[in-house]
TIBALUM-778579 format. One record per residue (C-alpha): x, y, z; residue in three letters. Coordinates in pm, 1 decimal, padded with zeros to 6 digits. Example, Ala and Ser with C-alpha at 12.3 -4.5 7.8 and 13.67 -1.06 7.14 Angstrom:
2
@px->01230.0	py->-00450.0	pz->00780.0	vexba->ala
@px->01367.0	py->-00106.0	pz->00714.0	vexba->ser
//
This chain:
127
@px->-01722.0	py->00947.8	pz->-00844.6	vexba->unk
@px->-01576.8	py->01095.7	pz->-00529.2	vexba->unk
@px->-01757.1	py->00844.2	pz->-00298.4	vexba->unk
@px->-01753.6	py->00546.7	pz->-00477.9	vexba->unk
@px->-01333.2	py->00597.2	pz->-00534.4	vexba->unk
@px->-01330.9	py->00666.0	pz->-00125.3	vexba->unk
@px->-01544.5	py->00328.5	pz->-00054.6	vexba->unk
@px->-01342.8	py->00158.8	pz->-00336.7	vexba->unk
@px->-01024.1	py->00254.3	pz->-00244.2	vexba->unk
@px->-01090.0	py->00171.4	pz->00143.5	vexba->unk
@px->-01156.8	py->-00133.2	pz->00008.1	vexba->unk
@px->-00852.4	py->-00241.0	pz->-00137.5	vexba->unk
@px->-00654.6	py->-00087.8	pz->00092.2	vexba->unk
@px->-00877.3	py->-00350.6	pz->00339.9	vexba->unk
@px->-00762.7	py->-00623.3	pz->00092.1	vexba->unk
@px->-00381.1	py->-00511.4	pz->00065.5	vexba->unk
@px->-00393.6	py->-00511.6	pz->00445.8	vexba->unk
@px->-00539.8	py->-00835.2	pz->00470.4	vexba->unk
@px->-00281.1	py->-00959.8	pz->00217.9	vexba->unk
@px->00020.0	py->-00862.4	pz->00426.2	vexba->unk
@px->-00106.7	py->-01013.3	pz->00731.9	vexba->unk
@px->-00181.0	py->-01348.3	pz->00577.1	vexba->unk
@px->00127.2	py->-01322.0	pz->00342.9	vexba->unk
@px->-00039.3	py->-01326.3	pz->00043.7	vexba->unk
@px->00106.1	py->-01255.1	pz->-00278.5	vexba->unk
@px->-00153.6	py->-01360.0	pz->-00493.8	vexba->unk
@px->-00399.6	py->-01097.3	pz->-00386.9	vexba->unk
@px->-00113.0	py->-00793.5	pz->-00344.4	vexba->unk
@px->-00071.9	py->-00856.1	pz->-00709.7	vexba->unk
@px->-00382.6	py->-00744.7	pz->-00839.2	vexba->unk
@px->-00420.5	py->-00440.0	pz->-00638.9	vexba->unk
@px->-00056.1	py->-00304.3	pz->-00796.1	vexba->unk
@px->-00027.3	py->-00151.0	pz->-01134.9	vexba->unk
@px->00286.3	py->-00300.7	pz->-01331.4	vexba->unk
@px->00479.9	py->00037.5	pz->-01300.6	vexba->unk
@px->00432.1	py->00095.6	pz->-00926.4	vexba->unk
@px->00651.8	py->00265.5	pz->-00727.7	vexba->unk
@px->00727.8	py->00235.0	pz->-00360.2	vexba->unk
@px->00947.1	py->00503.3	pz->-00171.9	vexba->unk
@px->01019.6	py->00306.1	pz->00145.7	vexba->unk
@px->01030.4	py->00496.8	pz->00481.9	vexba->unk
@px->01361.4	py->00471.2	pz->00684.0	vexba->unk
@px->01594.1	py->00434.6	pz->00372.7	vexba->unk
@px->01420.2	py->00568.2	pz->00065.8	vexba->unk
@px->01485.3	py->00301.9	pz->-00124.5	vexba->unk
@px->01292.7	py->00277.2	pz->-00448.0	vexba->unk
@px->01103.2	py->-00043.3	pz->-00523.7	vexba->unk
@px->00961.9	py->00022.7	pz->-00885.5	vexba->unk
@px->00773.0	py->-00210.1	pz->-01058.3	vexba->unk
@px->00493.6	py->-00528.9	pz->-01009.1	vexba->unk
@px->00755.9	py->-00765.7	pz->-01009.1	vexba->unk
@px->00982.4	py->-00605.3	pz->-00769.9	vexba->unk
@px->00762.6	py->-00550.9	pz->-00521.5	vexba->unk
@px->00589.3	py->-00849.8	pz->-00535.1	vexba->unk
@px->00967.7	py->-01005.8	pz->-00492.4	vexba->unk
@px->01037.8	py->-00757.3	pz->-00199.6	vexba->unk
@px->00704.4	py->-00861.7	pz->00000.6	vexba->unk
@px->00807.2	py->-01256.3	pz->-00065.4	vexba->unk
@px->01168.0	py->-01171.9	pz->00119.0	vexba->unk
@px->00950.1	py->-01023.7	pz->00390.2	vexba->unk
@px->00682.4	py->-01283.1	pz->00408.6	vexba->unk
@px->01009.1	py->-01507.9	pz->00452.4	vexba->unk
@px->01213.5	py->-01376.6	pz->00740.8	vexba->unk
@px->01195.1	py->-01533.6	pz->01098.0	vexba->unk
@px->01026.9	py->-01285.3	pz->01309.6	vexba->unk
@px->00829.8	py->-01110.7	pz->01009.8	vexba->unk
@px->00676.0	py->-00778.3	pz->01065.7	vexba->unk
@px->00326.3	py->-00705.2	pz->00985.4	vexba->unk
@px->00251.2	py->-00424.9	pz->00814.1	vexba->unk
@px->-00100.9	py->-00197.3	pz->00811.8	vexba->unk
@px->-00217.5	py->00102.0	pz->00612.2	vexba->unk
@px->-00495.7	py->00292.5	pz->00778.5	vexba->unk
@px->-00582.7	py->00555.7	pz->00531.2	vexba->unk
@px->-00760.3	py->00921.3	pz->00690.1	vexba->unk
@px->-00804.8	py->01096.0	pz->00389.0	vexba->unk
@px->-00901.0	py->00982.9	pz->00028.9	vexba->unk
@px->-00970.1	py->01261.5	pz->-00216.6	vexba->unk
@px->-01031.5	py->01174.6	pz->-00612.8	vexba->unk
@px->-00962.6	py->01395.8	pz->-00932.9	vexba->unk
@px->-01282.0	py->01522.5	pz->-01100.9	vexba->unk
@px->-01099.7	py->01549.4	pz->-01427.7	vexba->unk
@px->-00924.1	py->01187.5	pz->-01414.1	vexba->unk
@px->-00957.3	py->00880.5	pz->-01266.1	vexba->unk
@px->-00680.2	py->00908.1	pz->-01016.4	vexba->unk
@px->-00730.2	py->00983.4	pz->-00642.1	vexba->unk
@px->-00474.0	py->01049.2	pz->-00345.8	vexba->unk
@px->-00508.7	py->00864.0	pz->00016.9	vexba->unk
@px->-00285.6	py->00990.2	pz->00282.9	vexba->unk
@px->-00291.2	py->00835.6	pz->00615.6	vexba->unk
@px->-00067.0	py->00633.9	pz->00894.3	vexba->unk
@px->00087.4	py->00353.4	pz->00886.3	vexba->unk
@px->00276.3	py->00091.3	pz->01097.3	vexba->unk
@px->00477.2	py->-00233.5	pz->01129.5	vexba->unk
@px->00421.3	py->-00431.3	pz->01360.9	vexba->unk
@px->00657.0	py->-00790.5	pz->01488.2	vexba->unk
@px->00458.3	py->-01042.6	pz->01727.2	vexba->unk
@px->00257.4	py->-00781.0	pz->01887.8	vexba->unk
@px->00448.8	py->-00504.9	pz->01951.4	vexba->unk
@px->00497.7	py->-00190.7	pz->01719.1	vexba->unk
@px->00870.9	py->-00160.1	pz->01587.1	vexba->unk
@px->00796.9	py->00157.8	pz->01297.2	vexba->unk
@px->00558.2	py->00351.4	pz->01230.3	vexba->unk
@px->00489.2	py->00691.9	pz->01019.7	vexba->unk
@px->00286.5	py->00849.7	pz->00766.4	vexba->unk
@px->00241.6	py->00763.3	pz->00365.8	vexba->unk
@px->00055.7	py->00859.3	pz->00060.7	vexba->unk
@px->-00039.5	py->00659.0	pz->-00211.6	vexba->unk
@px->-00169.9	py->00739.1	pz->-00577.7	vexba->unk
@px->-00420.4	py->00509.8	pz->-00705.3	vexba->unk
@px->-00568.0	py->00486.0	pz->-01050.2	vexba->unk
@px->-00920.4	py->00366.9	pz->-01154.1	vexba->unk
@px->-00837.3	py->00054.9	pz->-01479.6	vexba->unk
@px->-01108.0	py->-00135.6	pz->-01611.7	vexba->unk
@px->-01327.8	py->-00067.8	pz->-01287.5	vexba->unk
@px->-01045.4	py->-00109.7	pz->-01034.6	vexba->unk
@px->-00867.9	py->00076.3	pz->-00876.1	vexba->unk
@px->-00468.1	py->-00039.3	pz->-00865.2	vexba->unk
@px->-00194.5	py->00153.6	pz->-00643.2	vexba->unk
@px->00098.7	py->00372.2	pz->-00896.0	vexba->unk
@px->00238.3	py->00539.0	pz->-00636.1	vexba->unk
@px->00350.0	py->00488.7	pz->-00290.3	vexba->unk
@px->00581.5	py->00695.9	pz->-00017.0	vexba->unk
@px->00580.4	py->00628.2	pz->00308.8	vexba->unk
@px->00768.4	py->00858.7	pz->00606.8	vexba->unk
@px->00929.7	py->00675.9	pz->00926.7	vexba->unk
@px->00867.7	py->00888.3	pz->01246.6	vexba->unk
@px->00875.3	py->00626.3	pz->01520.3	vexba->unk
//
């Protein structure tokens, strides 16, 4: 299971990655189970749910000078006993070129019906 979750997972993280750069709610949605939860990185504020982040990417799909955002995950390791798995990795935001944040995150991921959806997300600002 180990290397099909890592392949799978760097997969959709390819896809989620994709989706933010082309502003693309339609294909965030799927790769989100309906009780995520995302622990933002400069503020810690607590986006839980589908919905809500699906409504939090459209505000920043919508601003002028919109950043871009990319996940680049080092590390994926899956449970044996479960169909969970952790990715850690760096991310950063980027606005018409130039790097304004960036930091490190984990995310939780869970394997249902054959894909695997993000549950859990925390990200850490350090530039």
């Amino acid at each position: 299971m180990t290397a099909t979750a890592d392949l799978a997972i760097r997969m959709a993280r390819a896809t989620f990655n994709r989706a933010l750069a082309e502003a693309d709610l339609n294909a965030i949605g799927p790769l989100l189970a309906m009780n995520v939860v995302m622990v933002t990185g400069t503020d810690s504020a607590v986006i839980s749910g589908r919905k809500a982040q699906l409504m939090a990417w459209k505000r920043e799909f919508a601003a002028k000078e919109r950043m871009i955002y990319t996940r680049t995950p080092e590390t994926i390791e899956a449970s044996p006993v479960e169909p969970i798995a952790m990715e850690h990795g760096h991310w950063r935001g980027v606005v018409a070129g130039v790097t304004q944040a960036s930091g490190r995150y984990s995310a939780k991921w869970r394997e249902v019906g054959g894909a695997w959806v993000i549950e859990a997300e925390i990200y850490l600002t350090l530039a």
